[in-house]
N, C-alpha and C positions, 0 to 999 in steps of 0.2 A: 737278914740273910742267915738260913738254918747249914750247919754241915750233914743233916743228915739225908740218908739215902734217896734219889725219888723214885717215887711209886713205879712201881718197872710196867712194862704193856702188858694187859692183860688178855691177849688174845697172839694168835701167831699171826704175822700178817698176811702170810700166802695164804695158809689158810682161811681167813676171813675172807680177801680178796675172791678167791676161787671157789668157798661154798657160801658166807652168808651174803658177801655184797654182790655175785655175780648176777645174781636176777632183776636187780634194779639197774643193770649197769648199762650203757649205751652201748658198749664196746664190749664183744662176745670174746673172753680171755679164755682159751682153751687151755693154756700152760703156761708159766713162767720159769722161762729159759736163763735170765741171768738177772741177778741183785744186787748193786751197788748202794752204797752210801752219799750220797751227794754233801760234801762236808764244806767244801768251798764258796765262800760268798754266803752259807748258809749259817744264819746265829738262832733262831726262834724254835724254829720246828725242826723234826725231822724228816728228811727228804730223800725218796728214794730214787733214783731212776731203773727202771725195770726195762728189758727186753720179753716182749712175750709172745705167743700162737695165737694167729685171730684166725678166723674163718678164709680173711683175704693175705695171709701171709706174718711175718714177723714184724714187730711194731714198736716202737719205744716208750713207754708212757714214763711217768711220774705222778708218785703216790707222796702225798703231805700228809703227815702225822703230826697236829697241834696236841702238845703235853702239858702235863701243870706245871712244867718247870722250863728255863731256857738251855735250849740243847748246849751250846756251844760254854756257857758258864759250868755246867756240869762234864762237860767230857773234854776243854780244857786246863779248867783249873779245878774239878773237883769241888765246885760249889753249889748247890742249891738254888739258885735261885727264883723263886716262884714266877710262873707270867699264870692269865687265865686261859685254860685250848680254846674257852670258846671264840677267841678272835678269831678261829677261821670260819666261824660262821658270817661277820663282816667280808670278810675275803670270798665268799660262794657268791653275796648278796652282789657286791660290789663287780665280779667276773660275770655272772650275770648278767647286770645290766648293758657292760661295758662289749658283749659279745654281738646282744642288738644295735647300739648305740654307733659302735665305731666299726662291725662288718668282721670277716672271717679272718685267722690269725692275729690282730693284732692283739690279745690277749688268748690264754689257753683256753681250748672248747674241754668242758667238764663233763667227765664221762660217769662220775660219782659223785655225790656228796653222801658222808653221814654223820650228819650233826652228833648224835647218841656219844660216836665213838673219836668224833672230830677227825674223819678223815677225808683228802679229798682225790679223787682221780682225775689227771689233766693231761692232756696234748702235750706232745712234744713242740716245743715253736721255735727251738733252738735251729732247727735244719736250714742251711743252707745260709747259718747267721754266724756272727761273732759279738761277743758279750762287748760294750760299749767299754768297760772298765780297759778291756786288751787290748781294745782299737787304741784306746786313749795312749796306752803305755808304747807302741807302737808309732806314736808323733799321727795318728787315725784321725781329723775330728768329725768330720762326718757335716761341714758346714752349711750344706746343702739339705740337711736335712731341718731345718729351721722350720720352715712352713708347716713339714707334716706334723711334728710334734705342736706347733703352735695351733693346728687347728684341730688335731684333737684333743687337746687339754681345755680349748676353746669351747667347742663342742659338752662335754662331759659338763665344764663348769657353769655355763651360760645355761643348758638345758635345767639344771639342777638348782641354778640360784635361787637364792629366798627357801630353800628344802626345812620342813621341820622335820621328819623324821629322822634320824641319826641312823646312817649305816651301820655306827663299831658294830663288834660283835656283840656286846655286854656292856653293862654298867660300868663291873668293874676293869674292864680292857678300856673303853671312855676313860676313864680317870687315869688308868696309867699312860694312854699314849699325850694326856694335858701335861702331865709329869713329863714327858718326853719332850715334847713342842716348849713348853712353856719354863723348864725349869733346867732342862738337860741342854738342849740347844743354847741358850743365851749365854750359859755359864761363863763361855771365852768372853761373848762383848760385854756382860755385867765387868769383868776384869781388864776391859779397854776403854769401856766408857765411864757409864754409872748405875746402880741400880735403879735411880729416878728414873732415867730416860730409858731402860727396859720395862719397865713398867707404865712408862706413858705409850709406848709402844703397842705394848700389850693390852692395856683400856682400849685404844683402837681396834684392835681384833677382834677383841670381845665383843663391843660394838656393831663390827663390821657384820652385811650378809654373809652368810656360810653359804655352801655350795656341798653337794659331795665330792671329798677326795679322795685320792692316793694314798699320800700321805708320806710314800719310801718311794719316790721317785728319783734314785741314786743311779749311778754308772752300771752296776754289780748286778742291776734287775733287769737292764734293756741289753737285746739282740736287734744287730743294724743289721741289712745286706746291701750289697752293690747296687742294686736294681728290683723293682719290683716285677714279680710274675704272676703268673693266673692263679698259683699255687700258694701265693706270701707277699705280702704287701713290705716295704721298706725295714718296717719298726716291727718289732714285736715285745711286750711287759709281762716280766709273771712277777710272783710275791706280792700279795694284796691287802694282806693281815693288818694293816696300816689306816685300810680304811674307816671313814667316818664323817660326820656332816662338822665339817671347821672352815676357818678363810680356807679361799682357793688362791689366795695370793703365797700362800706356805707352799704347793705344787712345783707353781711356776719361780720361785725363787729357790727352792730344792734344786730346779731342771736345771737353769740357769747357771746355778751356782759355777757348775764344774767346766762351762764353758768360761765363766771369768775366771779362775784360778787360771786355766789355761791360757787365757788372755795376756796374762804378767808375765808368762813365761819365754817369751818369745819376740817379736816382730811379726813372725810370719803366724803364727800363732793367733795374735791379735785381730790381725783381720779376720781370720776365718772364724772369729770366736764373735767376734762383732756382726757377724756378718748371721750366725745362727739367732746370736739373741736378740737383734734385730726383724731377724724375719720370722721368728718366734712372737715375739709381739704382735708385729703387724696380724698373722695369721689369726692368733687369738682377740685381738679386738676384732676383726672382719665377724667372728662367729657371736660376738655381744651385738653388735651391729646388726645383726641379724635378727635378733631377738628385742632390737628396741630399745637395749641395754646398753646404748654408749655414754650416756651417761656415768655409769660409774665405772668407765674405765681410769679417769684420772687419779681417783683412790687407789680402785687397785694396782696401777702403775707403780705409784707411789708402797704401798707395801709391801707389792712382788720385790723393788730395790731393798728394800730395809729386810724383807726375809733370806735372801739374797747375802746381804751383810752378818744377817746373824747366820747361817749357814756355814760359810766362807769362816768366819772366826773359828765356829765349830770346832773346823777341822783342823785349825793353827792350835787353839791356844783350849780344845775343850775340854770335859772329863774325860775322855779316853784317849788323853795326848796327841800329839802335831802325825796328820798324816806324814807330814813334807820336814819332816827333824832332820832326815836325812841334806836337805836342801835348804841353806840356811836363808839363804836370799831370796831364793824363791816363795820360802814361806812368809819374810816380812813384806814383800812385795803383793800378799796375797793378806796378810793381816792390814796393812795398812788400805787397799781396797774395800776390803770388808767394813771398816769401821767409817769409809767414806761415803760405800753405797747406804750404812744405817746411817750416818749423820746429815743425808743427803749432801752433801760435799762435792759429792761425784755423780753420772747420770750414765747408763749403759742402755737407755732404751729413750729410744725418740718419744 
């Protein structure tokens, strides 16, 4: 980690926006009327939200700016820290696919890419939503939505099993999100368990079919609504830069995760938390089932809990300390889960 400066932008971005990328751009920007910073929830990139002039009236987009360094470690602490931009090239590939695959809204329609400059233009799909993290803090859980999430994850992972191609964006974005999965996650259970049994762990993954994923399938990336219309389906995901061909049991035990924390929290809690990650499952074996592929559901069951556990610990006991420090009981109630769902000890899916 260097302290020194990072390389600043080297273009204005209205400017590029409005002469060099507007030709290739889906979405006819006549004017950009107002510019904010989108700093919340956002660590990687730079992100803007824009209001702009189309032909059919005023519009909201969002422009990503992938840099050679991580936004949030330089602006706020003043550190350097290098990432590579080209991970939003994974992030185009992966939105892409994800736009045919799963139908209109549920991820952002891309009205730009430009690798050169790594930037990307995307739909607003925040409207008529609330960020899952707020619902959450709000006692929200959204229990009913179990099935959808379950069979789109189902979907994405099923259609793409056995994949050799590798989504990341790069080589060296591959290695650092391994660094991420495999060395940064576990850190809390290596400190509850052992490093033997992370590492017998992890021989399975390695092992295991890959599939393409996500890979940031957190609270902080999904927008719920109350009801689905002709306009927005239930769910909506942005932040993609994640993706890459790894287990798809990391997805579904990422998703999972923050319905069990919430599970401990409560009574009333529990069931609705049980009630998601249940109908989560189901959903996603129906779409392996589909494809012929029920056979390895009982693995990946099996290591959706154990990613699930290393998750959960994560965020008790990991490098970038205890979400829930504030909540002392709540967090041991959520550490000692964790280290049950990786010790198989415990079971949260039929």
């Amino acid at each position: 980690m260097s302290m020194a400066r990072p390389r600043a932008a080297y273009y204005d971005l209205e400017k590029f926006l409005l002469e060099t990328a507007r030709s290739n751009m889906t979405l006819d920007i006549q004017e950009i009327l107002e510019r904010d910073e989108v700093s919340q929830y956002s660590n990687n990139n730079y992100l803007w939200r824009m209001c702009v002039k189309t032909p059919r009236g005023e519009e909201t987009i969002y422009v990503k700016h992938a840099r050679g360094h991580n936004r949030r470690a330089w602006q706020k602490r003043g550190k350097y820290l290098a990432t590579d931009p080209d991970r939003i090239c994974g992030e185009y590939r992966l939105l892409t696919h994800l736009q045919h695959a799963w139908g209109r809204g549920y991820v952002p329609e891309i009205y730009y890419f430009g690798p050169t400059h790594c930037v990307l233009v995307m739909q607003d799909v925040s409207q008529n939503a609330h960020l899952l993290i707020e619902e959450f803090n709000r006692g929200r859980l959204h229990a009913d939505l179990g099935t959808v999430f379950g069979k789109l994850f189902g979907e994405l992972h099923s259609s793409t099993y056995g994949a050799q191609e590798d989504y990341c964006g790069s080589v060296k974005w591959r290695k650092r999100l391994t660094w991420l999965f495999e060395t940064w996650f576990p850190h809390g259970m290596r400190k509850q368990t052992s490093s033997q049994e992370v590492r017998a762990f992890y021989t399975t993954v390695a092992s295991a079919t890959h599939s393409w994923i996500w890979g940031d399938a957190v609270h902080r990336n999904i927008f719920v609504r109350t009801e689905r219309t002709r306009a927005w389906p239930r769910v909506s995901m942005v932040d993609f830069d994640h993706a890459r061909t790894y287990d798809p049991a990391l997805d579904n035990g990422m998703l999972l995760a923050h319905w069990a924390w919430m599970s401990v929290k409560s009574p009333k809690f529990q069931k609705e938390s049980v009630k998601f990650i249940r109908d989560f499952w189901n959903a996603y074996a129906r779409e392996f089932q589909k494809r012929k592929l029920g056979g390895e559901l009982p693995v990946l069951r099996n290591r959706t809990q154990k990613w699930m556990g290393i998750y959960l610990v994560s965020r008790t006991d990991g490098r970038s300390g205890s979400y829930f420090k504030d909540f002392p009981a709540w967090e041991k109630r959520i550490r000692h889960l964790g280290v049950e769902l990786f010790r198989e000890k415990t079971s949260l899916l039929r």
